[in-house]
C-alpha positions in Angstrom: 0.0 0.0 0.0 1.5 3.6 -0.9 -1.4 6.0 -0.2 -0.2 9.1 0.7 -3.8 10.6 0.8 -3.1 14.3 2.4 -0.3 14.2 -0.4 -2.6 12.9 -3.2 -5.5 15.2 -2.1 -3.1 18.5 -2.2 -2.0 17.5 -6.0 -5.7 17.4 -7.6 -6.4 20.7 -5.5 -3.4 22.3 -6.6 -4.0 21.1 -10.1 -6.1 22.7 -12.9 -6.3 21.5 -16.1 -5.7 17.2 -15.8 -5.7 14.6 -18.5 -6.6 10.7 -18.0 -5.1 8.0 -19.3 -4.9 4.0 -18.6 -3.8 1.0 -20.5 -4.7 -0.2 -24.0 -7.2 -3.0 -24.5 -9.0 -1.0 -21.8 -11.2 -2.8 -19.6 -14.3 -1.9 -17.5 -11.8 -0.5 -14.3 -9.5 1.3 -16.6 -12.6 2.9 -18.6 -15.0 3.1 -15.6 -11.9 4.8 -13.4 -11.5 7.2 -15.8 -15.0 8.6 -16.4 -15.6 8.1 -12.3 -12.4 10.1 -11.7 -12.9 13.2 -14.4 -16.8 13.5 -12.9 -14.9 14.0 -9.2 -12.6 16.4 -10.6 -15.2 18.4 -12.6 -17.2 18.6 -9.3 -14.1 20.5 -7.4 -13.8 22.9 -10.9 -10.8 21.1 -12.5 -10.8 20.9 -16.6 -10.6 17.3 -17.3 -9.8 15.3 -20.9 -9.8 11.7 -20.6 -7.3 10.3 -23.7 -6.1 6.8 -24.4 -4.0 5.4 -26.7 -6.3 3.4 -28.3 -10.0 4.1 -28.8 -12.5 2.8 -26.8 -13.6 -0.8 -27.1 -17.1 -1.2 -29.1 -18.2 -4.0 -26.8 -17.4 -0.8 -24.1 -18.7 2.3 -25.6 -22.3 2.4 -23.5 -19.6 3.0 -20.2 -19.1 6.6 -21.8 -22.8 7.5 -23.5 -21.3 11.4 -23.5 -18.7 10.1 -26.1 -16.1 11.7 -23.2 -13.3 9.3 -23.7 -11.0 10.2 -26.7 -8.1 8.7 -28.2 -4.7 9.5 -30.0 -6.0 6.3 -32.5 -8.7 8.9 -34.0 -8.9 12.6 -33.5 -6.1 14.1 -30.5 -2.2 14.8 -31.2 0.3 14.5 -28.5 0.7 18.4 -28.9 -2.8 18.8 -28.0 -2.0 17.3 -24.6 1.0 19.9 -23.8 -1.8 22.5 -21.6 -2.0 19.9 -19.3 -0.3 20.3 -15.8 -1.5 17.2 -14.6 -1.7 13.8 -15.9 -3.2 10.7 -14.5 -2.3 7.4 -15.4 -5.2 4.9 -13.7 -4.9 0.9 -13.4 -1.6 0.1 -14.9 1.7 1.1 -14.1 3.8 -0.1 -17.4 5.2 1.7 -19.9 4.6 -1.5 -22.2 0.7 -0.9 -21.6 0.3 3.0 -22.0 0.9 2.5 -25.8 1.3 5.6 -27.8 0.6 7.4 -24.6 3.8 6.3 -23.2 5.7 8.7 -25.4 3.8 12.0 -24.5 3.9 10.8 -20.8 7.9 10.7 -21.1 7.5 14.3 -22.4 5.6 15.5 -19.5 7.4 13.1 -16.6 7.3 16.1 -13.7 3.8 16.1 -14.2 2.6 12.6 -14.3 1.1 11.2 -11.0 0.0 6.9 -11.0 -2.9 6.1 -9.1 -3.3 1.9 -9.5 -4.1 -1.4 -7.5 -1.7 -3.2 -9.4 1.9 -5.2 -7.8 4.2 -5.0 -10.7 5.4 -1.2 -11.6 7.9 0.6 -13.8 9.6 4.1 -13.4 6.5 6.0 -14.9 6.7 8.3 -12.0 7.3 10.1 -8.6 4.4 10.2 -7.6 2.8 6.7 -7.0 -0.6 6.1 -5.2 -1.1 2.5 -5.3 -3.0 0.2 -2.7 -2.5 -3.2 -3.8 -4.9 -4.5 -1.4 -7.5 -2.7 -3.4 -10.1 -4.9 -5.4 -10.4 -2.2 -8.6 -9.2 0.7 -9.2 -12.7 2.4 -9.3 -12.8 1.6 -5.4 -9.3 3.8 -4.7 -11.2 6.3 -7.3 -14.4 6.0 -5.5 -12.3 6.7 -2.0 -10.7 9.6 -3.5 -14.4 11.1 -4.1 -15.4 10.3 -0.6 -12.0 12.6 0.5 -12.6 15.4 -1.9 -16.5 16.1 -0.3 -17.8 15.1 -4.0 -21.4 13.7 -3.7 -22.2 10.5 -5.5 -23.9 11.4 -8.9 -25.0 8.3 -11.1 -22.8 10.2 -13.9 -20.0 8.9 -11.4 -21.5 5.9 -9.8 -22.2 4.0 -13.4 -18.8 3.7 -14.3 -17.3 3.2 -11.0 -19.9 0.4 -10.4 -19.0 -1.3 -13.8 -15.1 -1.1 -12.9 -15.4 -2.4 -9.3 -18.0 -5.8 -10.6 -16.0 -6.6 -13.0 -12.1 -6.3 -11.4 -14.3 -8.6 -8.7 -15.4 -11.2 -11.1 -18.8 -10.0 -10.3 -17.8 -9.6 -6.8 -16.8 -13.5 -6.7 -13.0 -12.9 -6.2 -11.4 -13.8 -3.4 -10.3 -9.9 -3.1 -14.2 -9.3 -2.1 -14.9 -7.8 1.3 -17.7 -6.8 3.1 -16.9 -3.3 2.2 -16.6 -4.1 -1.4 -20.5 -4.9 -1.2 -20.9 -1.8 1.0 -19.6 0.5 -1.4 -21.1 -1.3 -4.5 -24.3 -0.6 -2.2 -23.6 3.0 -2.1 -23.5 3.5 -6.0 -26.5 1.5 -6.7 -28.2 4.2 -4.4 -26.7 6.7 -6.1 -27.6 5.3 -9.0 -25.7 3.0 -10.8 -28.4 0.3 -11.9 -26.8 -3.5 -11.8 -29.5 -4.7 -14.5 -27.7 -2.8 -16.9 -24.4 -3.0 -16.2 -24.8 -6.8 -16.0 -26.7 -6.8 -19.2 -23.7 -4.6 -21.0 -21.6 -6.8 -20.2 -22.4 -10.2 -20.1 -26.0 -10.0 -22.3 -24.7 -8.4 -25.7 -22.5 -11.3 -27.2 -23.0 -11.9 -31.1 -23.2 -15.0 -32.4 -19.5 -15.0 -33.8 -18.4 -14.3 -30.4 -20.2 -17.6 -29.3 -18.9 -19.2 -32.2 -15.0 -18.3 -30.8 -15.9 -19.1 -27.1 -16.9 -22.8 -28.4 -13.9 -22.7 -30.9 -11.4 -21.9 -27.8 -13.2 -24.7 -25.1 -13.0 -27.2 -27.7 -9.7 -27.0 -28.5 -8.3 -26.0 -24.8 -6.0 -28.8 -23.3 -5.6 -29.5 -19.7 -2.6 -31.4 -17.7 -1.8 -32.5 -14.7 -5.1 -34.5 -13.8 -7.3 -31.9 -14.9 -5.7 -29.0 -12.5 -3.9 -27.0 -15.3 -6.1 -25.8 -18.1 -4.1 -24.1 -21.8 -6.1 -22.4 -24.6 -5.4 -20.2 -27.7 -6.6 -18.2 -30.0 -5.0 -17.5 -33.6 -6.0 -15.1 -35.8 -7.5 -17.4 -38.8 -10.4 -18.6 -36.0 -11.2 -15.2 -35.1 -11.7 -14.4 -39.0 -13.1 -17.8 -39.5 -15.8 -17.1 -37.1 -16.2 -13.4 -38.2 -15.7 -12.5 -34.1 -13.8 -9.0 -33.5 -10.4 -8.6 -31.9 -12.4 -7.7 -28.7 -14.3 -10.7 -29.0 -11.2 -12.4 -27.0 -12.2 -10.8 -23.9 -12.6 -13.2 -20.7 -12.0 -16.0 -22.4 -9.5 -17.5 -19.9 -12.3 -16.9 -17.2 -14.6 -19.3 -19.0 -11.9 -21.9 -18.9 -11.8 -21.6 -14.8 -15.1 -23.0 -14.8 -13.5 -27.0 -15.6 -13.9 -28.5 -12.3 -10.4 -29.3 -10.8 -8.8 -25.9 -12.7 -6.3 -24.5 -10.2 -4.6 -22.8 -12.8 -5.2 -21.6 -16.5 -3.2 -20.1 -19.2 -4.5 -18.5 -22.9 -2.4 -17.2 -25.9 -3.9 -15.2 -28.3 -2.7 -13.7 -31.5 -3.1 -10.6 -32.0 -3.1 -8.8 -35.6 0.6 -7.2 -35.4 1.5 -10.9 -34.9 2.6 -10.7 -31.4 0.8 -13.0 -28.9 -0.8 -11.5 -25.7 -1.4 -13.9 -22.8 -2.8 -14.1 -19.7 -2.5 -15.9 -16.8 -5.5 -17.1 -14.0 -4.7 -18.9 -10.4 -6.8 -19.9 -7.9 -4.4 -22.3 -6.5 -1.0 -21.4 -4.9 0.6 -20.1 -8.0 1.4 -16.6 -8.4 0.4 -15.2 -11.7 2.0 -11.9 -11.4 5.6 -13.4 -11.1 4.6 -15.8 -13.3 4.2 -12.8 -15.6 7.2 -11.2 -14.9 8.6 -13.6 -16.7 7.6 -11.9 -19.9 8.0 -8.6 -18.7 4.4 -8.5 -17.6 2.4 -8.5 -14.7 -0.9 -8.0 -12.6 -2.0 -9.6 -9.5 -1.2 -13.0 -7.9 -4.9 -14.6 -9.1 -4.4 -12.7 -12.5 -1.6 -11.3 -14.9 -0.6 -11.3 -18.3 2.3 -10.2 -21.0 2.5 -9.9 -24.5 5.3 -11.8 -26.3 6.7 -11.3 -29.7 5.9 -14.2 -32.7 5.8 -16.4 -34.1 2.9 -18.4 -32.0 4.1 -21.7 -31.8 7.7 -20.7 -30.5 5.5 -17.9 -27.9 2.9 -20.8 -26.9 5.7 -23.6 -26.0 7.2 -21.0 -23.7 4.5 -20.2 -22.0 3.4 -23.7 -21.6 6.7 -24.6 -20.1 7.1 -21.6 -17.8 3.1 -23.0 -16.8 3.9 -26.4 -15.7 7.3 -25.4 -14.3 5.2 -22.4 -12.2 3.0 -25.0 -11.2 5.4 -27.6 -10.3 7.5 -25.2 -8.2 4.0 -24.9 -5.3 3.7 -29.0 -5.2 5.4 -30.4 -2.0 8.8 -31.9 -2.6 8.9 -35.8 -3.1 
């Protein structure tokens, strides 16, 4: 835990005009952080852009219905960014996952601030603010709210709702505490409305994207009587099945659901040809050193890296550094 709060409350004050910014292939607490963290700052008078390297996922764009969240991918230059005297960097802290953000971040390093829940960390800044203990992002966002005096609107309840379910699993994780429902209690009243967040989520799947889950459980492999579970995705059965890139999304999740899983691996292919991969443990393996490995990381129950191509070569490495990960927790003898 590094939460420095009188520290972190003095820079937003101090600051005036901020920019956002999390990962790429941004998920519900990177997204939901972001809009839940530019409503709190608007309240106390700040000027807020929210500006990713990549543009918003399709399967995510009802998470910002004010089209808010903008991108370098479509319409903003890095120069545009050079008023700022603030920037935030929410839910990661890798250069590797900033993409094309990373490079106007390096221009601007005095003013970049980190505000995550994640272990693993580079040198993106001075100024970290990370509780690892945290279940989401969007809860450490939602704290910071509760700090600055900033009443709970459903403009900043929505998103911060979204981000803390879905870090949680659906509040399932083993990170879940009796506060984690408390809070979540707190947004619904201020509006956030569980119906349709869950139905956003987990009620709008096409047909392709059916097509690809059943592609990747049939062709999954498991070893070690039943308790380590591998899949993949290549490019050719995403096109084959006319799914989307985003269509990969919480696909390793589906494979914790084989009875016996303890710990699960997926390799996907991505269209520059390198191979993302993430990592799932509900057993005594830790996925974030298991990560590091590849110069990623996470948490201990989930992680991932991207490796360079070809997929074969990337897949056998990972499959060794699985079993050997899993190996190393079995008792000696």
């Amino acid at each position: 835990m590094r939460l420095d709060w009188a520290s972190l409350l003095d820079i937003l004050r101090g600051s005036e005009r901020v920019v956002l910014t999390s990962h790429v292939r941004p998920d519900c607490d990177a997204l939901g952080s972001e809009l839940g963290l530019a409503g709190i700052l608007e309240a106390i008078g700040k000027h807020v852009r929210i500006v990713n390297a990549q543009a918003t996922p399709a399967t995510l764009k009802w998470i910002d219905p004010d089209g808010r969240i903008e991108s370098l991918a479509e319409r903003v230059r890095p120069g545009d960014l050079a008023d700022r005297d603030l920037a935030i960097v929410l839910d990661t802290s890798a250069w590797a996952q900033l993409g094309a953000m990373g490079e106007v971040l390096k221009g601007m390093r005095e003013r970049v601030l980190v505000i995550d829940h994640h272990v693993s960390e580079d040198d993106l800044s001075d100024r970290w603010f990370k509780d690892t203990s945290a279940e989401a992002t969007a809860r450490i966002v939602y704290e910071i709210g509760l700090r600055l005096r900033v009443p709970l609107t459903e403009r900043i309840a929505t998103p911060l709702y979204a981000g803390l379910s879905t870090d949680t699993g659906g509040f399932r994780f083993p990170s879940v505490s009796g506060e984690s429902f408390r809070i979540a209690g707190r947004l619904v009243d201020a509006g956030a409305s569980p119906t349709a967040v869950y139905r956003e989520l987990f009620e709008q799947d096409s047909l392709a994207r059916l097509n690809l889950v059943g592609r990747t459980l049939a062709g999954a492999t498991t070893t070690r009587e039943g308790r380590v579970i591998t899949s993949q995705v290549l490019q050719r059965d995403i096109k084959e099945v006319g799914a989307l890139p985003s269509d990969t999304e919480d696909l390793i999740n589906l494979t914790l659901a084989v009875k016996g899983t303890e710990l699960a691996a997926i390799a996907i292919e991505q269209p520059d040809g390198r191979i993302k991969v993430s990592f799932r443990s509900r057993g005594p393996v830790d996925c974030n050193q298991l990560a590091a490995r590849f110069g990623g990381g996470g948490h201990k129950a989930a992680a991932g890296a991207i490796l360079p191509g070809p997929f074969a070569a990337a897949k056998a490495q990972v499959d060794a550094a699985v079993d050997e990960a899993w190996l190393a927790t079995r008792p000696a003898g």
